[in-house]
BAKE-877292 format. One line per 10 residues: their letters; for each residue x, y, z of C-alpha. Coordinates in nm, 3 decimals. Example, Ala and Ser with C-alpha at 12.3 -4.5 7.8 and 13.67 -1.06 7.14 Angstrom:
BEGIN
AS) 1.230 -0.450 0.780 | 1.367 -0.106 0.714 $
END
This chain:
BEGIN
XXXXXXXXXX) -0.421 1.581 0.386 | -0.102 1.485 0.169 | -0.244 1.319 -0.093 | -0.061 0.933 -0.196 | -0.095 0.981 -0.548 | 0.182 1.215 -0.635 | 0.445 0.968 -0.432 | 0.301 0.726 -0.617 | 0.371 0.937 -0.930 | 0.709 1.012 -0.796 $
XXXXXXXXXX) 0.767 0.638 -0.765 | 0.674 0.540 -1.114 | 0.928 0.857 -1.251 | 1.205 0.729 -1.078 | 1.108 0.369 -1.199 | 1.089 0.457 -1.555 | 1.407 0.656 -1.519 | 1.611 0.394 -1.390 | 1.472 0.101 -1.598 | 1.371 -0.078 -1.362 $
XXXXXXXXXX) 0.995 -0.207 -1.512 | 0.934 -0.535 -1.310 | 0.954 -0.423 -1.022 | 0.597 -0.195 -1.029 | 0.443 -0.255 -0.700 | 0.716 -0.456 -0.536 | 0.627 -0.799 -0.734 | 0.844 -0.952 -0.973 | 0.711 -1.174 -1.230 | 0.722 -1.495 -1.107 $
XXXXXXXXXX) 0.776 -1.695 -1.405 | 1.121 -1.602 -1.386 | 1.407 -1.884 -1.226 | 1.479 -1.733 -0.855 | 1.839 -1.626 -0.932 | 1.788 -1.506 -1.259 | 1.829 -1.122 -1.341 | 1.432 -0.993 -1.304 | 1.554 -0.633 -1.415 | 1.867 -0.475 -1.412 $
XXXXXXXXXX) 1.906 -0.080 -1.363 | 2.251 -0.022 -1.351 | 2.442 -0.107 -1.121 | 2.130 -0.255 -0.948 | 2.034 -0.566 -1.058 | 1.703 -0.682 -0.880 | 1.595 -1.058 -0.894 | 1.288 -1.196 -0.669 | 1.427 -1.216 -0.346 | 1.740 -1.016 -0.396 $
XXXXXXXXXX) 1.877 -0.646 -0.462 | 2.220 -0.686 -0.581 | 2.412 -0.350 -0.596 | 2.763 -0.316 -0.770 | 3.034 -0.138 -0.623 | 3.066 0.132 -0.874 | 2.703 0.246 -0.765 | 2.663 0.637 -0.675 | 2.513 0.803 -0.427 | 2.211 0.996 -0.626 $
XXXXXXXXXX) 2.135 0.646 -0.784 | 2.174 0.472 -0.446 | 1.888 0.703 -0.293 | 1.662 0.669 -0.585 | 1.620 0.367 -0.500 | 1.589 0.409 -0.157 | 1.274 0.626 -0.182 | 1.151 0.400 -0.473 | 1.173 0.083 -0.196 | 1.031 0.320 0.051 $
XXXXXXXXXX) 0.716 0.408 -0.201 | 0.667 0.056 -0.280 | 0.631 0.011 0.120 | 0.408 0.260 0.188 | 0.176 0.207 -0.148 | 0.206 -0.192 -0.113 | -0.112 -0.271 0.083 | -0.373 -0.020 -0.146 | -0.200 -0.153 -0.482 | -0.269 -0.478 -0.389 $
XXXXXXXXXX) -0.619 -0.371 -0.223 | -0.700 -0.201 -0.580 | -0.603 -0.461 -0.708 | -0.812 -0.762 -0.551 | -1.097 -0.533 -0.593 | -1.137 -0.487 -0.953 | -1.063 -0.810 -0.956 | -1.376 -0.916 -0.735 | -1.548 -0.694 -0.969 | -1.439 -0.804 -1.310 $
XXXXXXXXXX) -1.350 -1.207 -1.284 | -1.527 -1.328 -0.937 | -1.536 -1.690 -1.025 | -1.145 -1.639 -1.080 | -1.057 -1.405 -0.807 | -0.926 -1.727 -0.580 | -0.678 -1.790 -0.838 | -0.489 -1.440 -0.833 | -0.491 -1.440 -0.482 | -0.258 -1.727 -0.475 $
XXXXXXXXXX) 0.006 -1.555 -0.655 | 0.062 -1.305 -0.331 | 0.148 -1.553 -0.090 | -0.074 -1.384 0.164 | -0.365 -1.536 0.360 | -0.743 -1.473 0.198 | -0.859 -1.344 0.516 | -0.568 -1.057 0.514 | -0.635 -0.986 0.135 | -0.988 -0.945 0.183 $
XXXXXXXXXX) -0.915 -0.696 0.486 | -0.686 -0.477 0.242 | -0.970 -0.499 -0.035 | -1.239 -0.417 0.191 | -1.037 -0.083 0.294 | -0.927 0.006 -0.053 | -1.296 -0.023 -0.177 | -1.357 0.239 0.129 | -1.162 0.535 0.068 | -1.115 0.632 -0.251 $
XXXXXXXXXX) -0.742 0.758 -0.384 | -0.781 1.048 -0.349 | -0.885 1.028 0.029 | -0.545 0.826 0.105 | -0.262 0.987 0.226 | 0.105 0.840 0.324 | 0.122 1.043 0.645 | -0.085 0.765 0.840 | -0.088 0.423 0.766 | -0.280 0.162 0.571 $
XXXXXXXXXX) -0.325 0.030 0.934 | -0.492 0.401 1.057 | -0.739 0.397 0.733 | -0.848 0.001 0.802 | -0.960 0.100 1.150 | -1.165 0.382 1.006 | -1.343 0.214 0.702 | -1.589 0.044 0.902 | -1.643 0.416 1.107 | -1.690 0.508 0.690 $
XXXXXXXXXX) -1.936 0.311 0.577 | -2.177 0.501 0.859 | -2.004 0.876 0.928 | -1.783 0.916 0.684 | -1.701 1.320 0.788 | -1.643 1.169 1.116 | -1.364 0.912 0.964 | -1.202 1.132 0.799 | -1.190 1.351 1.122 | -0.998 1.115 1.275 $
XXXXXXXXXX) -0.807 1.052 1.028 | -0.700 1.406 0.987 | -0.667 1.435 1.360 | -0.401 1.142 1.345 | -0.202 1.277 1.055 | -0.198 1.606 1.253 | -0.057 1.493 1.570 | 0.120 1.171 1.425 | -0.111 0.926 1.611 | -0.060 0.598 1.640 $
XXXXXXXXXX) -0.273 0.325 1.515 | -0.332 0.172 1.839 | -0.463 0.488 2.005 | -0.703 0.578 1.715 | -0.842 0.237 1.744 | -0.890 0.309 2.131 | -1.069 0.639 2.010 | -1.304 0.477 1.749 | -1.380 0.201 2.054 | -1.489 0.454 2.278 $
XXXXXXXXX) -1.666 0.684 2.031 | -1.864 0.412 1.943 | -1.926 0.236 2.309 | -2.001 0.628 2.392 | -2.319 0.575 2.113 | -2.419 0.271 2.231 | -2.487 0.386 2.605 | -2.658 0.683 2.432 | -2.903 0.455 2.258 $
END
């Protein structure tokens, strides 16, 4: 499996190279006004809800951050998973609190929490989605070697989620019957 961790690494490189240091994990910091310049990385200048890109921007600049947008799509649901974990884990009582800041529903955070807390970084990889590894954490917490068969076996022939949920369903209607 490709591992996440060096796009990741890739990611934060091309960060730090262009300057641009709020914008780690797609958030901004939100005590900033909502048209004020978060960061600028020449010419990019990135506020909360806009990318604003100056004319005299180049091409090799231009696709940096491209793939850096594209890492912080593809890493955005385990950051934020990692992140309401230790967060469970360090400040329960306070946990409530932090989730507010995302704008997303408990019930959704908790879902990308439980799944981080499943499969540890090095198990991830970007060439199946978060959705593919949230199907197969509950298949983990019983046979893990067969989650990360399936896993594999999606990556390999570029599965969809849908069908790997239809496999886990019958796999596990197939045990059932069996019992």
């Amino acid at each position: 499996m490709t591992l996440l961790m060096p796009t990741t690494a890739v990611l934060r490189d091309e960060v730090e190279k262009l300057g641009i240091i709020g914008l780690v994990g797609g958030l901004l910091n939100d005590a900033l006004p909502e048209h004020e310049p978060a960061t600028v990385a020449q010419p990019f200048v990135f506020n909360k809800y806009h990318l604003a890109i100056q004319p005299t921007a180049g091409i090799e600049n231009w696709l940096r951050i491209g793939n850096a947008l594209q890492g912080i799509n593809i890493g955005y649901q385990w950051w934020v998973g990692d992140w309401l974990a230790f967060g469970e884990a360090k400040f329960a009582d306070k946990v409530e609190q932090g989730m507010e800041f995302t704008g997303r529903t408990e019930n959704t955070l908790r879902q990308w929490a439980w799944t981080a807390k499943r499969f540890a970084p090095e198990e991830r990889t970007h060439e199946v989605s978060f959705g593919h590894y949230h199907t197969m954490a509950s298949v983990k917490n019983k046979a893990p070697d067969v989650a990360m068969k399936l896993l594999a076996n999606a990556e390999a022939k570029g599965l969809p989620v849908q069908l790997v949920r239809q496999q886990v369903t019958y796999k596990v209607s197939k045990r059932v019957k069996q019992c």
